[in-house]
mmCIF file as gemmi writes it, N, C-alpha and C atoms, coordinates in Angstrom:
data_model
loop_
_atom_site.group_PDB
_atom_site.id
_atom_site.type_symbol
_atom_site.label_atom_id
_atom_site.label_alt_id
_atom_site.label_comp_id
_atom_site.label_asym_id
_atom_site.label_entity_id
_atom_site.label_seq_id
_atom_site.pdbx_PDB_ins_code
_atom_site.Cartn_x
_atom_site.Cartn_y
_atom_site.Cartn_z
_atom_site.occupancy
_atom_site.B_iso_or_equiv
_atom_site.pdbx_formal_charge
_atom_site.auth_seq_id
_atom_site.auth_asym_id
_atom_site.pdbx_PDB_model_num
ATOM 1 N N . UNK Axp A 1 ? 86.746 47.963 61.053 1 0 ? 1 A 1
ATOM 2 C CA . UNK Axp A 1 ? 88.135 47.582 60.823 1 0 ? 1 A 1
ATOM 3 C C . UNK Axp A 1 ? 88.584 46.557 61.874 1 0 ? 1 A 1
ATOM 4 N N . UNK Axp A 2 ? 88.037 46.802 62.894 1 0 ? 2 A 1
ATOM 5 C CA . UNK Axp A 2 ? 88.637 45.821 64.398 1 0 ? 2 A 1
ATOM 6 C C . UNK Axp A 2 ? 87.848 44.721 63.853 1 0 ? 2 A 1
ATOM 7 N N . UNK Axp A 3 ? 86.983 44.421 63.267 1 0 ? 3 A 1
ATOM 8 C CA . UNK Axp A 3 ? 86.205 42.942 62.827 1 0 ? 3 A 1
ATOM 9 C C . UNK Axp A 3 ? 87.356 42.445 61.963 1 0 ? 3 A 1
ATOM 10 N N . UNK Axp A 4 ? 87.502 43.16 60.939 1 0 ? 4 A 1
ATOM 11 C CA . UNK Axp A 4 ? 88.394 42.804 59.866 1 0 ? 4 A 1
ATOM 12 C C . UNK Axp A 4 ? 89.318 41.53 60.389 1 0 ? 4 A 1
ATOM 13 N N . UNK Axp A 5 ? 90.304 42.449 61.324 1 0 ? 5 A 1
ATOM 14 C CA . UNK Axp A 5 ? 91.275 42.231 61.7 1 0 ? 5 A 1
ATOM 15 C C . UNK Axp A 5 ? 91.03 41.584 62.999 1 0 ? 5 A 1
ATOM 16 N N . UNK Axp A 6 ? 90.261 40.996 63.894 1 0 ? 6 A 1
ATOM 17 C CA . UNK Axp A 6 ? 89.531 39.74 64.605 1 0 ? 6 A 1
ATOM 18 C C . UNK Axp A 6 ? 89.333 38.558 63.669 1 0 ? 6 A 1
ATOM 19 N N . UNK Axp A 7 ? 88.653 38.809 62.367 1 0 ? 7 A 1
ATOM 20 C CA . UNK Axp A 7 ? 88.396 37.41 61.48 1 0 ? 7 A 1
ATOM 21 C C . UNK Axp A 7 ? 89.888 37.216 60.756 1 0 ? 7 A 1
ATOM 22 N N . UNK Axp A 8 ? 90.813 38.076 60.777 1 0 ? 8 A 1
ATOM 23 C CA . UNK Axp A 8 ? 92.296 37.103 60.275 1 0 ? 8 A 1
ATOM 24 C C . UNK Axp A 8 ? 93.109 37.202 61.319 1 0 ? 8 A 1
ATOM 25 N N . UNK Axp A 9 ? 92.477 37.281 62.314 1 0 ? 9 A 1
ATOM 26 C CA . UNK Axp A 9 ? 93.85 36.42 63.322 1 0 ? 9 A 1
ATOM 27 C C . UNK Axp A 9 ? 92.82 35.11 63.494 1 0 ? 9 A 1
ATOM 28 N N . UNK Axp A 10 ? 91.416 35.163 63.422 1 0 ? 10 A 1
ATOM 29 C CA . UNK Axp A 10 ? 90.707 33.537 63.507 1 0 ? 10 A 1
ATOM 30 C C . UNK Axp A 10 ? 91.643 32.756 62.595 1 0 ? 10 A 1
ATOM 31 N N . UNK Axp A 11 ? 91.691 33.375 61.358 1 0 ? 11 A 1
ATOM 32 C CA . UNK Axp A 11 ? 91.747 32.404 59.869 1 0 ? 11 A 1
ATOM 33 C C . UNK Axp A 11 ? 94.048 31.882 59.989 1 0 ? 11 A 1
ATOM 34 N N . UNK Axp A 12 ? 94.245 33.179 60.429 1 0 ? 12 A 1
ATOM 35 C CA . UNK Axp A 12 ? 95.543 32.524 60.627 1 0 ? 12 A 1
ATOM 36 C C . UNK Axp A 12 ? 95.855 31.611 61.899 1 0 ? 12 A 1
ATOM 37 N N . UNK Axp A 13 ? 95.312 31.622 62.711 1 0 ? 13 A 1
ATOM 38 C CA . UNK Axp A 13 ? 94.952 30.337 63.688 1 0 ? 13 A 1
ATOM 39 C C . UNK Axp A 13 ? 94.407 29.029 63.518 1 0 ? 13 A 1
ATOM 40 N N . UNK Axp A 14 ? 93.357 29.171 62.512 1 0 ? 14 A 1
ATOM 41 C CA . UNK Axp A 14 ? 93.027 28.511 61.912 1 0 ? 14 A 1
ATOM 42 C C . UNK Axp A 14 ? 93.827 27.23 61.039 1 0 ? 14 A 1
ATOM 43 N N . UNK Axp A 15 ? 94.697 27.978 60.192 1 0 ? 15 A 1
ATOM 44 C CA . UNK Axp A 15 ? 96.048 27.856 59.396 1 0 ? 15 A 1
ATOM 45 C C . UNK Axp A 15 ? 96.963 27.296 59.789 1 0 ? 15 A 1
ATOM 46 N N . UNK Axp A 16 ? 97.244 27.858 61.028 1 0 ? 16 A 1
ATOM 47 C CA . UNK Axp A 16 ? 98.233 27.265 61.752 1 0 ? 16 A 1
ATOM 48 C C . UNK Axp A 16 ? 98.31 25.824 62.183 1 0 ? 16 A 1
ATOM 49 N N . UNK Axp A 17 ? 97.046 25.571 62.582 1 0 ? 17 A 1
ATOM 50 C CA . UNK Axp A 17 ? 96.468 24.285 63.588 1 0 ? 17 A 1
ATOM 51 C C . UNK Axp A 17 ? 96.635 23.48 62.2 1 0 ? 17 A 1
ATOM 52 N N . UNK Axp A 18 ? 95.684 23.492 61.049 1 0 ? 18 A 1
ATOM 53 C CA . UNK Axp A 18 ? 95.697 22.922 59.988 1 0 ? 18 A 1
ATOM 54 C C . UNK Axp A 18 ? 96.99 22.362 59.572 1 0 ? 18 A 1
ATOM 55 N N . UNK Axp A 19 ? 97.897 23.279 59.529 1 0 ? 19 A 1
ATOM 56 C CA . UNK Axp A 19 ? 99.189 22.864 59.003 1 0 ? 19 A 1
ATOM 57 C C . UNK Axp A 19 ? 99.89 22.004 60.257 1 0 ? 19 A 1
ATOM 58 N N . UNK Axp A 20 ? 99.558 22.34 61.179 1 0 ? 20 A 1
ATOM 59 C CA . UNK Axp A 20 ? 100.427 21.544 62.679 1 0 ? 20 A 1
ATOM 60 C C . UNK Axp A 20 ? 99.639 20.437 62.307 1 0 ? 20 A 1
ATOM 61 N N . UNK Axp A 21 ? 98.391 19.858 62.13 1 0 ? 21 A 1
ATOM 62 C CA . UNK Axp A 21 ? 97.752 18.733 62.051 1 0 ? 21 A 1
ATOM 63 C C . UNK Axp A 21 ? 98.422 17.903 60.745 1 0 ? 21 A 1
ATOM 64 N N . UNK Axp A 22 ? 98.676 18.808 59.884 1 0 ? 22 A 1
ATOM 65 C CA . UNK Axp A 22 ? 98.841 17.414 58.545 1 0 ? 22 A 1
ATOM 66 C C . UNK Axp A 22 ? 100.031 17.834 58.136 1 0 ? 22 A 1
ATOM 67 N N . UNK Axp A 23 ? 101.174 18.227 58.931 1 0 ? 23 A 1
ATOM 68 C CA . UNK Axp A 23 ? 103.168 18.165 58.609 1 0 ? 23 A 1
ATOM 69 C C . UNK Axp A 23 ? 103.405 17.854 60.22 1 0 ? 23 A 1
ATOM 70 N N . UNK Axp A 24 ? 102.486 17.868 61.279 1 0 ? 24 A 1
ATOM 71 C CA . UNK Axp A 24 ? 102.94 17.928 62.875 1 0 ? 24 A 1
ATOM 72 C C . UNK Axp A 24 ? 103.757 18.928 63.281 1 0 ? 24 A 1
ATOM 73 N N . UNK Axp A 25 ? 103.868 19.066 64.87 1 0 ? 25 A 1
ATOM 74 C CA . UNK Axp A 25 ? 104.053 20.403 65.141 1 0 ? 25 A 1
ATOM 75 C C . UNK Axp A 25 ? 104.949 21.14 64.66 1 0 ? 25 A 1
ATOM 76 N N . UNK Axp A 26 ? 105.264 22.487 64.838 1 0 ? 26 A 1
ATOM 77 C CA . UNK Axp A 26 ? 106.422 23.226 64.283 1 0 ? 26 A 1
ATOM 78 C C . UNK Axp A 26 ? 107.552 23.201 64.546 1 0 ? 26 A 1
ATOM 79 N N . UNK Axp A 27 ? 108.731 23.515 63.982 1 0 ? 27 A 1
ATOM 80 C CA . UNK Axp A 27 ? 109.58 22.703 64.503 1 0 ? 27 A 1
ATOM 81 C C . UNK Axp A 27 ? 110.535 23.774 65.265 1 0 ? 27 A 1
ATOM 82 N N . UNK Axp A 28 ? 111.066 23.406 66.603 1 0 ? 28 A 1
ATOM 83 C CA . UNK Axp A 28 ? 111.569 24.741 67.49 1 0 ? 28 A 1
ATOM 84 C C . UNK Axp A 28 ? 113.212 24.697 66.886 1 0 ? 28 A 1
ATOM 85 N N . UNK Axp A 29 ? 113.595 25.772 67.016 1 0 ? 29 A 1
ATOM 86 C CA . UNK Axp A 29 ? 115.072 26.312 66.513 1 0 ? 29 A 1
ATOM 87 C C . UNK Axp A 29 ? 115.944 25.666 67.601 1 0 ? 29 A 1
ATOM 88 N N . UNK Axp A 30 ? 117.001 24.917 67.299 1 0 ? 30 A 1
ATOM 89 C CA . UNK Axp A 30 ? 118.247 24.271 67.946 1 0 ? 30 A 1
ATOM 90 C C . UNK Axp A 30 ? 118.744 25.397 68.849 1 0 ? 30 A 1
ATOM 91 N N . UNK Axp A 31 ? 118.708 24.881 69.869 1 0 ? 31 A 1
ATOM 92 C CA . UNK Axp A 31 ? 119.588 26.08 71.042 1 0 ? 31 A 1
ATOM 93 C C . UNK Axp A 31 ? 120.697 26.184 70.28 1 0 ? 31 A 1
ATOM 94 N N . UNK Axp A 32 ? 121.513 27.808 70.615 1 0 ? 32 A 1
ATOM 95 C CA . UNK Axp A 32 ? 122.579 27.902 70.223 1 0 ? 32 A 1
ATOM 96 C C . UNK Axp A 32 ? 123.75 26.965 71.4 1 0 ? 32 A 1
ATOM 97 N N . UNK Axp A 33 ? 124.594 26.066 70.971 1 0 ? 33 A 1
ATOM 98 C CA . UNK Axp A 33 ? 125.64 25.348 71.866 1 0 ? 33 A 1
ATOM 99 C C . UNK Axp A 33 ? 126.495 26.189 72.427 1 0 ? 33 A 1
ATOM 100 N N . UNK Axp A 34 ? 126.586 25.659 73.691 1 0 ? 34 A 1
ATOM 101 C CA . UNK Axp A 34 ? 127.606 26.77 74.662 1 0 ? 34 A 1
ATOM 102 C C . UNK Axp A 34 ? 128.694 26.338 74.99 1 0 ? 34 A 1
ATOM 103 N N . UNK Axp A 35 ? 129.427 27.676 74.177 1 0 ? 35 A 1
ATOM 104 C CA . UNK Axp A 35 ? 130.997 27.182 73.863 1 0 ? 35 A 1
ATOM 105 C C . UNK Axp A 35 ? 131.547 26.582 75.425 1 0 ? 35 A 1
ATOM 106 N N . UNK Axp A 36 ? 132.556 25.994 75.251 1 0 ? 36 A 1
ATOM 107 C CA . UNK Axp A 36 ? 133.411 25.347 76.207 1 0 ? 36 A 1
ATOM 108 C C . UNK Axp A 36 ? 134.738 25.15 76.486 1 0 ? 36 A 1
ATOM 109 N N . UNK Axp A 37 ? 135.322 26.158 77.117 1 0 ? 37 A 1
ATOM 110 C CA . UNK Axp A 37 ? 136.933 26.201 77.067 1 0 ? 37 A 1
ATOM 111 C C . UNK Axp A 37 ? 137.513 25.197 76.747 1 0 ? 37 A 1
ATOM 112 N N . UNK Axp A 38 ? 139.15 24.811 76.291 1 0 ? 38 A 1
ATOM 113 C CA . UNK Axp A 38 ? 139.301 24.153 76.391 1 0 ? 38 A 1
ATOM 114 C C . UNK Axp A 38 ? 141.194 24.457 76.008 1 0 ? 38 A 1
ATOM 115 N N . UNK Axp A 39 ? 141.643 23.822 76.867 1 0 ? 39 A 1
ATOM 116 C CA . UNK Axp A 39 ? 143.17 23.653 77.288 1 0 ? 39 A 1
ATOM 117 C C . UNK Axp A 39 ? 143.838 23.737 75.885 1 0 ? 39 A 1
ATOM 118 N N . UNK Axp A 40 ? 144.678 24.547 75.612 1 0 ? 40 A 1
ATOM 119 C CA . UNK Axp A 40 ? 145.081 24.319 74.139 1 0 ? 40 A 1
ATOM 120 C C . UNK Axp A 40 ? 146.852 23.508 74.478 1 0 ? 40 A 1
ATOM 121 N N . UNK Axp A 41 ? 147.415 22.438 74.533 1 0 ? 41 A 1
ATOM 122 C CA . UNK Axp A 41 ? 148.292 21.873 74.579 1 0 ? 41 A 1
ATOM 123 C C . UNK Axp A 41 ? 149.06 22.015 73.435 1 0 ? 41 A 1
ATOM 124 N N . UNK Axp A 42 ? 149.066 22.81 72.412 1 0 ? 42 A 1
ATOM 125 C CA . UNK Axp A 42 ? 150.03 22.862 71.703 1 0 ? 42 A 1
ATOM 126 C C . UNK Axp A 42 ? 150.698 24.173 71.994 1 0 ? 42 A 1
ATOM 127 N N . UNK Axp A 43 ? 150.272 25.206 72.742 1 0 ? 43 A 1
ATOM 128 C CA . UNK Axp A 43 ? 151.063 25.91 73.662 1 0 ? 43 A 1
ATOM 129 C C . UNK Axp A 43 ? 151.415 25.95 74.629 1 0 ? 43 A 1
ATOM 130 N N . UNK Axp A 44 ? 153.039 26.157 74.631 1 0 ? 44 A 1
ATOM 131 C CA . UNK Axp A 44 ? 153.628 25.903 75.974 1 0 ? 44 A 1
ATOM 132 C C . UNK Axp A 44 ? 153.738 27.163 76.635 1 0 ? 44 A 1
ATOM 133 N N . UNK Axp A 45 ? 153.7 27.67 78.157 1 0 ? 45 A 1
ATOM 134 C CA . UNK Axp A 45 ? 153.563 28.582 79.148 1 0 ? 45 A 1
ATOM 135 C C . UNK Axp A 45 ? 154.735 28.807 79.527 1 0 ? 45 A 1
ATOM 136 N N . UNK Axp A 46 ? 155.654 30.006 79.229 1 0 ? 46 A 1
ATOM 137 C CA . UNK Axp A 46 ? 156.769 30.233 80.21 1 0 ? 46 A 1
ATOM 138 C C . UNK Axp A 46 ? 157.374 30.965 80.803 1 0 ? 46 A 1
C-alpha cells in the first residue's frame, strides 16, 4: 500500500511540473488589502 501511494505522489508531481511548464507557474492568491482608517469629514465632533 505505501508503494501505491509513493507512485501517486510521483505522478501528481509529475502533473504538476507538466502543467507549470505548458500554462507557467501557478498563480499565488492576492494578499488580502489592509484596511486603512480614514477621517470621515462628513461628521462633525461636538
Amino acid at each position: 500500500m505505501d508503494y501505491i501511494e509513493k507512485v501517486l505522489e510521483k505522478l501528481k508531481e509529475w502533473a504538476r511540473k507538466l502543467i507549470e511548464t505548458l500554462l507557467g507557474p501557478e498563480a499565488q492568491p492576492e494578499p488580502e488589502p489592509i484596511p486603512i482608517p480614514v477621517n470621515n469629514p462628513g461628521r462633525r465632533r461636538r
